[in-house]
Residue, then its C-alpha position, 0 to 999 in steps of 0.5 A: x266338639x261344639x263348633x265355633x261361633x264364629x265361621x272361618x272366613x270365606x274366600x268366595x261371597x255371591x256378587x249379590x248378597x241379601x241380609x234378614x233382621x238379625x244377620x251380621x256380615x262381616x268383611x276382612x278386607x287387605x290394604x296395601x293395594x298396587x298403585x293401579x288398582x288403589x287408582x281403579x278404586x279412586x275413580x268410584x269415590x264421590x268427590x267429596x271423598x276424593x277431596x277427603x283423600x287428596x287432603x291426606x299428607x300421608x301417602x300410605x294414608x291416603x291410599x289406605x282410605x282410597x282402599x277401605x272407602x273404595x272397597x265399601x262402595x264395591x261391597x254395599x253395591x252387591x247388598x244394594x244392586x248398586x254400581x259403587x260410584x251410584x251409592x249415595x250416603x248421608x253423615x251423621x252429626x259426628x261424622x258417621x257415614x249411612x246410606x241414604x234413606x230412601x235406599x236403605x234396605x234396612x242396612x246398616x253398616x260401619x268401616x274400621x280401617x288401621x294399618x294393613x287391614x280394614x273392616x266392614x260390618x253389615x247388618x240388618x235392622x240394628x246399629x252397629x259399630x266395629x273398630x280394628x286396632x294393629x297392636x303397637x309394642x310402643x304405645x305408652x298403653x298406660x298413659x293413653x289409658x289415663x286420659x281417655x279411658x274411665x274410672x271401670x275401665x282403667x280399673x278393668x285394665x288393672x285385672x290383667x296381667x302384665x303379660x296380657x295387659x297390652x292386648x287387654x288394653x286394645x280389648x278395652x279400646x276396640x270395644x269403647x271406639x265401636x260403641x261410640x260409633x254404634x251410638x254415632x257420637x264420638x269421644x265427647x261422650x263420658x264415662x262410657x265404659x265396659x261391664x263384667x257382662x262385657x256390654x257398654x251402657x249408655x246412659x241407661x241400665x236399661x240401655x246395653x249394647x252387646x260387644x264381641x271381641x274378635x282376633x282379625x288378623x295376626x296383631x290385629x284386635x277388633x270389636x263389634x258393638x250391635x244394638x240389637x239381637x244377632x241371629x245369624x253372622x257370616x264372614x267374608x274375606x275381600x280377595x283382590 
């Protein structure tokens, strides 16, 4: 039997962790955290975070971004030799968060977060952009395609049956979400859309990014855009 190209995930990563050009690591991580321990991860946030949080209306939101920003500072910190609270980032002109560039190490990174889960990418030497996705049985999938997918990739939605066309909806979705966030732009970009080769182009024939779509969780659809080579890829699960 051919084994699978992508291992199991691991219970047990090192409390320090070291990445090679061409490695990608990436992290399931559980929400819903206990009131004290959503409270422990708040204290190592910056203050803008913290600000980003209290501005959250939504208990279960504000925890859950406490959680998933809380536990990418802890994560980071085993790549940097870092305290969590001591990680600096800088953001993007959209928004997408990097860390400074003085402490890089040549890592890049990117967080999804939606409902019980989030997840982390970690890479070095290239771009990438994840995007996590709980699939809704009431989303109107029709109607949300109409106004944000394009002309392939609505077309690309019709070659699904109509009993795999929910999750092939949340293919198409994941897959455009992390490559606007591979890129750094964000939904202002148009017409991006998903080939048969199953990579996004943009702006360029001589520009593609390759995307795998991945089963997170159960109801659970994730994809990973990378702009560059992947040589090797581990996966690690966060235990609380």
């Amino acid at each position: 039997m051919t084994p699978s190209p992508w291992p199991l995930w691991d219970n047990t990563p090192p409390d320090r962790l070291t990445l090679k050009r061409g490695e990608l690591h990436l992290w399931r991580i559980p929400l819903g955290l206990s009131p004290e321990k959503t409270a422990e991860l708040k204290k190592i946030l910056s203050q803008d975070e913290i600000v980003r949080a209290d501005r959250l209306l939504d208990p279960a939101k504000r925890e859950n971004f406490i959680a998933s920003r809380g536990s990418l500072r802890l994560i980071l910190g085993r790549y940097l030799n870092l305290e969590p609270g001591e990680i600096p980032f800088e953001y993007g002109e959209e928004g997408k968060p990097f860390i400074e560039t003085a402490l890089r190490k040549d890592i890049y990174f990117n967080l999804s977060h939606s409902d019980h889960w989030a997840a982390l990418a970690v890479a070095a030497g290239m771009e990438v952009g994840i995007d996590i996705e709980f699939t809704d049985p009431l989303l109107d999938c029709g109607k949300v395609a109409a106004q944000f997918f394009s002309l392939q990739e609505r077309d690309k939605l019709t070659h699904f049956s109509a009993r795999r066309r929910r999750r092939g909806f949340y293919r198409i979705w994941t897959a455009k979400e992390a490559g606007l966030k591979c890129s750094g732009t964000g939904f202002s970009q148009k017409e991006i859309g998903i080939d048969e080769e199953n990579t996004i182009p943009f702006g360029s024939s001589k520009n593609t990014f390759e995307t795998v779509t991945f089963h997170l969780a159960k109801n659970y659809v994730a994809t990973i855009v990378l702009d560059g080579d992947l040589s090797s890829l581990k996966r690690w699960h966060l235990s609380w």
